[in-house]
C-alpha positions as CSV (number, residue, x, y, z in Angstrom):
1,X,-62.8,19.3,93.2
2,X,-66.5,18.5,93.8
3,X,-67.2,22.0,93.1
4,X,-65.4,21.8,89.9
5,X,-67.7,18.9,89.4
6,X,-70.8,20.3,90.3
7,X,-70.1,23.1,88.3
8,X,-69.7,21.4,85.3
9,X,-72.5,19.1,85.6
10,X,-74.5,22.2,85.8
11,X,-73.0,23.2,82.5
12,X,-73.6,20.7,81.0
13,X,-77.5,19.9,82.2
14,X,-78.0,23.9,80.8
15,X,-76.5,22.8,77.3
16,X,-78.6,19.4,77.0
17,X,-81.7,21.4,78.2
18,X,-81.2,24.5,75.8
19,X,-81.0,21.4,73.4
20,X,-83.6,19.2,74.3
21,X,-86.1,22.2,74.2
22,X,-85.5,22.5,70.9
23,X,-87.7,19.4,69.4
24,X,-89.5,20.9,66.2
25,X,-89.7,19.1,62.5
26,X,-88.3,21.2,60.2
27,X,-90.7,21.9,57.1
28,X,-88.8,20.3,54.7
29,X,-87.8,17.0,56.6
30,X,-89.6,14.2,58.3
31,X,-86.9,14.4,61.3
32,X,-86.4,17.2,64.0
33,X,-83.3,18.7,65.5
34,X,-83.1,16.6,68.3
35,X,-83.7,13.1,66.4
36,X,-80.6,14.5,64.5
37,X,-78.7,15.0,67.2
38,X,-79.7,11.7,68.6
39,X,-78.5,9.9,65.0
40,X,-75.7,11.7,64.1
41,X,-74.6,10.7,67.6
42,X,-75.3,6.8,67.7
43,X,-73.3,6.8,64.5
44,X,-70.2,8.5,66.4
45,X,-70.5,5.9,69.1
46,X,-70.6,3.1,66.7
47,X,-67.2,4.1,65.4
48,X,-65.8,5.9,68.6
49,X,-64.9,6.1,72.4
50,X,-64.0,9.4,72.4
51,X,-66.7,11.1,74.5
52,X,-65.5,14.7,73.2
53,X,-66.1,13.2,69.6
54,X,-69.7,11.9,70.5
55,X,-71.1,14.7,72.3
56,X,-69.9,17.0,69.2
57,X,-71.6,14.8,67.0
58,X,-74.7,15.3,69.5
59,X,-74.8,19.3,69.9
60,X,-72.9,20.0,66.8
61,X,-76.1,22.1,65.8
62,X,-76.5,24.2,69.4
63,X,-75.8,27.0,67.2
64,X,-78.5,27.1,65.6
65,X,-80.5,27.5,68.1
66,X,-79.4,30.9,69.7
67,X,-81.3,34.0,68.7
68,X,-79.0,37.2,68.4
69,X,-79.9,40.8,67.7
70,X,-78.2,40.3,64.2
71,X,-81.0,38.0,63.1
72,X,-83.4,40.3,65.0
73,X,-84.1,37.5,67.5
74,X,-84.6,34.8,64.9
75,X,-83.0,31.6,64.5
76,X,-80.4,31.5,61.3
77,X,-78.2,29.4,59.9
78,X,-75.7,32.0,59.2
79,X,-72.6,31.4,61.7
80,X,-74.6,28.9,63.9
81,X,-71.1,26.6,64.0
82,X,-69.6,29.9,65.9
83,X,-72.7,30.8,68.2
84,X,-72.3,26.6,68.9
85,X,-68.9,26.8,69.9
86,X,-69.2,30.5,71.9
87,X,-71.8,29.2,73.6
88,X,-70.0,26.0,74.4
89,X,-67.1,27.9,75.7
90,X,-68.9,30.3,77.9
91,X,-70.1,27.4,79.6
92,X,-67.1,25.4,80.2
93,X,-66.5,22.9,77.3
94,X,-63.4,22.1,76.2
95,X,-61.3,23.5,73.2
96,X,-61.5,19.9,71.4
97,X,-65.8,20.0,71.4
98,X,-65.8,24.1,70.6
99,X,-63.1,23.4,67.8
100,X,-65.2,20.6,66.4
101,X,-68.7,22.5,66.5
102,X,-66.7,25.7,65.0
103,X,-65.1,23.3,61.8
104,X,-68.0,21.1,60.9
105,X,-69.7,23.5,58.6
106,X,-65.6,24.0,57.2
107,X,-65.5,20.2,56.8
108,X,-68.8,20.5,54.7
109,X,-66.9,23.2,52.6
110,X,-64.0,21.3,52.4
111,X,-65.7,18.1,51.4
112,X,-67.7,19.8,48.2
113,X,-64.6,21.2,47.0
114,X,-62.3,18.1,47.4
115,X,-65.2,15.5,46.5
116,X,-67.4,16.1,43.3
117,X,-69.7,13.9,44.2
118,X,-69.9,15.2,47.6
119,X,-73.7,16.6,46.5
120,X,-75.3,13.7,45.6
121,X,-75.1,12.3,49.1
122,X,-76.2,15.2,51.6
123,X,-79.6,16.2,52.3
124,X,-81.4,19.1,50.7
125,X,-81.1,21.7,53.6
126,X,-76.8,20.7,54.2
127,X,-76.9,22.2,50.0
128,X,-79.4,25.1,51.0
129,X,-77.0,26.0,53.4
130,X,-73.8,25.3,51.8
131,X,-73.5,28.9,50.0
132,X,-74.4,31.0,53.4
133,X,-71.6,28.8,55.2
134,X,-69.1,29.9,52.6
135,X,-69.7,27.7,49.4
136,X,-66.1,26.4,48.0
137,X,-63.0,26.9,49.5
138,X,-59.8,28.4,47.7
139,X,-56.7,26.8,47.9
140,X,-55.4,29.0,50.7
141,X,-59.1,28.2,52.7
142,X,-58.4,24.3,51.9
143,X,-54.8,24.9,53.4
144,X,-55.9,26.7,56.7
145,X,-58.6,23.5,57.6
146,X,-56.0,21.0,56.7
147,X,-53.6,22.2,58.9
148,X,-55.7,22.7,62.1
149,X,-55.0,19.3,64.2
150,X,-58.7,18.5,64.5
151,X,-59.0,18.8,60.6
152,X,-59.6,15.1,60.2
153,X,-61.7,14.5,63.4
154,X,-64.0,17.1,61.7
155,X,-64.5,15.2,58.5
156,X,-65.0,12.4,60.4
157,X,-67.5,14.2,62.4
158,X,-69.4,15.7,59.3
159,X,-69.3,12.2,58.2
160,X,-71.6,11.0,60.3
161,X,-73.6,14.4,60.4
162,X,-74.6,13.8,56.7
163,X,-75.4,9.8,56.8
164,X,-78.8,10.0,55.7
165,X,-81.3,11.2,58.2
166,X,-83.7,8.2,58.8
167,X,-86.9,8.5,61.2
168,X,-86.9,4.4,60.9
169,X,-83.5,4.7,63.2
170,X,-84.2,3.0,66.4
171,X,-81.2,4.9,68.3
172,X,-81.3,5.4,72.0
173,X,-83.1,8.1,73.4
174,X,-82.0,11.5,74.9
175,X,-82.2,10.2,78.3
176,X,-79.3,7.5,77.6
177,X,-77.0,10.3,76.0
178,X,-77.6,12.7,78.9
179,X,-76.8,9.7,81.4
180,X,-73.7,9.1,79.0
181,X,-72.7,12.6,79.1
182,X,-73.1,13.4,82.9
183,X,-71.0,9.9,83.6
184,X,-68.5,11.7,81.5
185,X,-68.4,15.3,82.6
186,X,-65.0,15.5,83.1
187,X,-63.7,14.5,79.5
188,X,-65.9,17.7,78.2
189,X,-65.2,20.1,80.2
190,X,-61.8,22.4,80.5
């Protein structure tokens, strides 16, 4: 068992310092990745317990993040919800995280099809992004989300990822979410 443990506490300190690594402003908004991740986090655990949920909301944008040989080394948007949740899985997180990464661009999707107004309340690089992800769904794509069981834990998820990024937030820092996280191990992990 402790190795088990030890084991996934290594996992897990790789992931957060991959993430943590990963502190740059992006050109078009006063916040970075991480300060994201730190937000869209705090608002989870305002509304949640569920450590699985919180630490989505937290690395939900890993994907980004991983260079491949189809983007000749370069960071993309394109299919960073599925590098997110391989990555996740190769090191040892469980289905419920990698599912959540995987669907929060589909929740995205979903919401601009099933909301009008959806638009008028995301930022301008979620709407840059929303065409590359997949744009609108058909009905038959709006019937496959709805009925995977963590369809609604995903919307709630994107929720929170598209509250409006603030750099006013006074959240707590990385160091409280990696304490949170590491006390927690075992509820992330398979």
């Amino acid at each position: 068992m402790e190795s088990t443990n030890f084991k996934h506490i290594k996992n897990l300190e790789k992931a957060l310092a991959f993430y943590k690594s990963i502190d740059f402003s992006d050109d078009d908004d006063d916040i970075s990745q991480l300060k994201h991740a730190l937000q869209t986090a705090y608002w989870a655990e305002q509304e949640t317990t569920e450590v699985s949920l919180i630490f989505s909301a937290f690395i939900h944008n890993i994907g980004y993040f991983i260079p491949t040989s189809l983007h000749k080394g370069k960071f993309s948007a394109i299919d960073h919800q599925k590098l997110g949740a391989e990555y996740l899985s190769r090191h040892g997180f469980n289905y419920h995280i990698c599912t959540l990464v995987k669907l929060h661009t589909e929740a995205k999707r979903y919401l601009a099809t099933t909301q009008p107004e959806y638009f008028d309340n995301i930022t301008d690089i979620a709407v840059l992004t929303f065409d590359l992800q997949g744009g609108f769904m058909n009905q038959k794509e709006e019937e496959r989300f709805l009925n995977n069981p963590l369809a609604s834990q995903s919307i709630q998820l994107r929720v929170w990822i598209d509250r409006p990024w603030r750099s006013d937030l006074n959240t707590p820092d990385f160091k409280y979410y990696e304490d949170f996280f590491t006390q927690h191990v075992n509820d992330l992990m398979q």
